[in-house]
N, C-alpha and C positions, 0 to 999 in steps of 0.2 A: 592547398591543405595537405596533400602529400607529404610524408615521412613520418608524421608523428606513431605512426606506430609499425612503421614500413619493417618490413621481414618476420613481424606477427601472428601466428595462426591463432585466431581466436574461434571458439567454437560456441553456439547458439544453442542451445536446447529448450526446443517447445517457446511456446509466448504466441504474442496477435501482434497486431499493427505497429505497438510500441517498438516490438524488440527489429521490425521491417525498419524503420528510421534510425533506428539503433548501426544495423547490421549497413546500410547505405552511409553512415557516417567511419565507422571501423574501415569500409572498401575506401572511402576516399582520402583517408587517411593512412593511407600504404597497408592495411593489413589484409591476412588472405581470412577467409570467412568460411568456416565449414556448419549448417545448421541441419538438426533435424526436427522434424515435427513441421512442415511447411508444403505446402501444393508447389506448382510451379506456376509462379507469378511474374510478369513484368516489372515487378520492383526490387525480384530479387534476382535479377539479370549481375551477374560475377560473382556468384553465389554461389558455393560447391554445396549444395543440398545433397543430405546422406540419406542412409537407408535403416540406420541404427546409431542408438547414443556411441556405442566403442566407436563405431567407425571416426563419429566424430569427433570425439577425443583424443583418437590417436593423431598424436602430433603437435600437440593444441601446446598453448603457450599460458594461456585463459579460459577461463569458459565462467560464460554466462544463462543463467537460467531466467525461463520467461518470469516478467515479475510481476503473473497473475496468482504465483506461487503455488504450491502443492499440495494437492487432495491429503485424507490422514492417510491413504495407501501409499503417498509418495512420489504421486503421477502428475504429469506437470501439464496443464493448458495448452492444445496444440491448435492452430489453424488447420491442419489435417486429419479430418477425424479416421483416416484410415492409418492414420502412424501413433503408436503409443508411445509416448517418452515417460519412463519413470526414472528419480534418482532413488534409488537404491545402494546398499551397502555394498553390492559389488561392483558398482559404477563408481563411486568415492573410492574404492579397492583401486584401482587403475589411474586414479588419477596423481603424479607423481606427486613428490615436495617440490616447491614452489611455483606450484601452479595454481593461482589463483579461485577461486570460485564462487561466485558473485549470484550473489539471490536475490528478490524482494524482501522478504524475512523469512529468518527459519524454525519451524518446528522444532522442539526440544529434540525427538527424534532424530532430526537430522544434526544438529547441531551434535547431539554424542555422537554418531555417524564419525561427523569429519574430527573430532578429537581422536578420537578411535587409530584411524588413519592419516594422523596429521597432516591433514587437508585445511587451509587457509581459507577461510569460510566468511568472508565478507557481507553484511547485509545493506542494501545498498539503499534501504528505504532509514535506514539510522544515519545514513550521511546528511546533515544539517542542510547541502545548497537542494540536495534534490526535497527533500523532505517540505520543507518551506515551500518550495517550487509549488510541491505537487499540492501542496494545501489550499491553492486555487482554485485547483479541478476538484478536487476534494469536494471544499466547502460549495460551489456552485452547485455538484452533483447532490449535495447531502439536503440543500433550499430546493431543488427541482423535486426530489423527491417530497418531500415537507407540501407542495406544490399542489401537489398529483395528488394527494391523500385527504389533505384538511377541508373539510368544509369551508373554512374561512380561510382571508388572506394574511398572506406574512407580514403585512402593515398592520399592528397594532395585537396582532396574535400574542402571546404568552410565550416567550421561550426559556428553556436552559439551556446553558451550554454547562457541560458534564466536564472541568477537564482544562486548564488554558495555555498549552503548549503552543506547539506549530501550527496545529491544525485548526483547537480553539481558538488563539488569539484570531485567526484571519475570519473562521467562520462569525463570530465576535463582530468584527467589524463590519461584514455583509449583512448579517442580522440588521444589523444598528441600523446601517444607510436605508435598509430599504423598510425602517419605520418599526420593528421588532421591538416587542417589550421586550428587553432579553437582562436574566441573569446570568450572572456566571457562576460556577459551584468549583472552589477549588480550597487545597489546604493551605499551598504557599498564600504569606499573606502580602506578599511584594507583586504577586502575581492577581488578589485579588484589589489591589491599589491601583495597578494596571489597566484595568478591567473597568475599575470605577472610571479612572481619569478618561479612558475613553469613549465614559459614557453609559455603562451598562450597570444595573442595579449586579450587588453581590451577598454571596454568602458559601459561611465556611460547610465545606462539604461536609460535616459532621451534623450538621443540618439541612442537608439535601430535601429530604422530606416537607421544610416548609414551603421550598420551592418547588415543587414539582407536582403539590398535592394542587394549583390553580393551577398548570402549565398545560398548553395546549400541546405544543412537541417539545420534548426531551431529547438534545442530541449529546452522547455520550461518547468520549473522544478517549476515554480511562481504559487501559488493557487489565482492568480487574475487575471482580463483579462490584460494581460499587450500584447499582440498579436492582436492588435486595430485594424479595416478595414482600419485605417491611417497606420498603417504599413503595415499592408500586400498589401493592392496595390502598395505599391512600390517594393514587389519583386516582382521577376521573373514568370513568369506563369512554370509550371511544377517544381519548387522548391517544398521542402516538409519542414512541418512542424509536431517535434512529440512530443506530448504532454503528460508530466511525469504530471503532476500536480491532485490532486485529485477532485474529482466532484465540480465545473462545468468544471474545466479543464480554462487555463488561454488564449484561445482563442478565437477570433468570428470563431467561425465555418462557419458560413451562407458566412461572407465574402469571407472566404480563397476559398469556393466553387466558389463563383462568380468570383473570379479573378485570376479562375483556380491557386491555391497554392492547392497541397494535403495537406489537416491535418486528422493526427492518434491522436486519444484519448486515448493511450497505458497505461490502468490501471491494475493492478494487475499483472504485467509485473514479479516477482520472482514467486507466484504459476503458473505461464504456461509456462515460460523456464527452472524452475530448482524448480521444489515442492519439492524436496528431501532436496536438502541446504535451501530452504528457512525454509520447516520443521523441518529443523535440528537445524536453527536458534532461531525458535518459542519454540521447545523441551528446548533448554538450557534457555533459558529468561524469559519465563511464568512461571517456579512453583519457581521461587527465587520472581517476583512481585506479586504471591498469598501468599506466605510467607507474602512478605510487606504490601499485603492492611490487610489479617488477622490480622495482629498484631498490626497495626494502629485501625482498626475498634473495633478489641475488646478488 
């Protein structure tokens, strides 16, 4: 497997186990690896661990950030809770053109950030094979919680699905198999024929409220609030609602509390049910899109 990215310095900031399978794929594929935010671990044996983000960066060809992604301060999830990694405006400041930089997703913040200093600013959970991928671990993680919470079982429970993209269509289908009354709520109507054919009752999200006001769990996949204090008061008190969608998440939180509905905020749902396949995801996908942007950029 050597060469493919052989004379590479690629640099690791902050992440868990993910970016460790990550960083063991980049070493055996010819690159050199500088990370910070990391103990010293047996796994990350050819590993230049630093002692600050510059250090790491100096020299870097790439750099990737852990993709449990960032606090609203800008600080990134470390295995080392004695090392802080934040990305910050003067850490984008330093990093040159055409050098790569690879996130989970970005905050609006940061995303001006790297316009700012036209820094190439990759999200890497918008690229379709990981994205699909990861909507496995996803969806398993989003049922286990569903799991853990309801009174009753996911055979013959009440669902919705909020949403039927990557992550809906798959949780969709797990619903299904394992006996799930399940709708789905969306506006395409190609996507809610989809939906049908595979089985699941539907309706157009413009009428969410019919569905949801009998549903036992609500999982919401939508990056908008479309989980309105006008919906949720019409469900059920002790119903749950869990929400796959990235920050802010597509619920009034504040409501669901007052009108007794649980809502879970269930992010980063593949690194803490399954860091290994999700790692093992990120290993195959990232050094073929460092490939792409290198070769684009220069």
């Amino acid at each position: 497997m050597k060469g493919g990215l052989g004379g590479l310095v690629i640099a690791v900031l902050g992440g868990d186990w993910r970016e460790i399978e990550v960083m063991k794929r980049f070493l055996a594929e010819g690159a050199r690896v500088k990370a910070v935010g990391y103990p010293d671990l047996p796994e990350l044996a050819g590993v230049d661990r630093e002692t600050s983000v510059f250090e790491a960066l100096r020299g870097a060809d790439a750099v990737v950030v852990g993709m449990g992604g960032l606090d609203v301060g800008g600080k990134v999830r470390t295995l080392d809770p004695e090392v802080t990694v934040a990305l910050s405006e003067e850490v984008l400041e330093v990093i040159p053109p055409g050098v790569p930089l690879f996130v989970g997703a970005a905050r609006p913040r940061l995303k001006e950030f790297a316009a700012k200093h036209g820094v190439t600013l990759v999200e890497v959970t918008e690229d379709d094979e990981v994205a699909i991928r990861n909507s496995i671990p996803t969806a398993e993680g989003a049922i286990q919680i569903a799991m853990e919470e309801l009174p009753v079982t996911i055979h013959s429970c009440r669902a919705v699905v909020v949403g039927f993209g990557r992550v809906g269509i798959t949780l969709t289908r797990v619903l299904l198999a394992l006996g799930a009354r399940t709708t789905v709520a969306a506006r395409n109507l190609a996507q809610l024929a989809r939906a049908e054919e595979m089985g699941g009752s539907t309706i157009h999200l413009s009428s969410l409220s019919q569905a949801t006001s009998s549903a036992d769990v609500v999982f919401n996949t939508v990056p908008a609030v479309v989980l309105t204090e006008e919906v949720i008061k019409g469900m059920r008190p002790g119903s749950l609602i869990i929400d796959l969608a990235s920050q802010p998440g597509g619920t009034d939180f504040q409501a669901a509390a007052r009108y007794g509905v649980k809502a879970i905020h269930a992010l980063g749902l593949p690194g803490k049910v399954a860091p290994r396949t999700a790692g093992a995801i990120l290993a195959e996908a990232l050094p073929q899109m460092i490939r792409r942007q290198l070769t684009r950029l220069r």
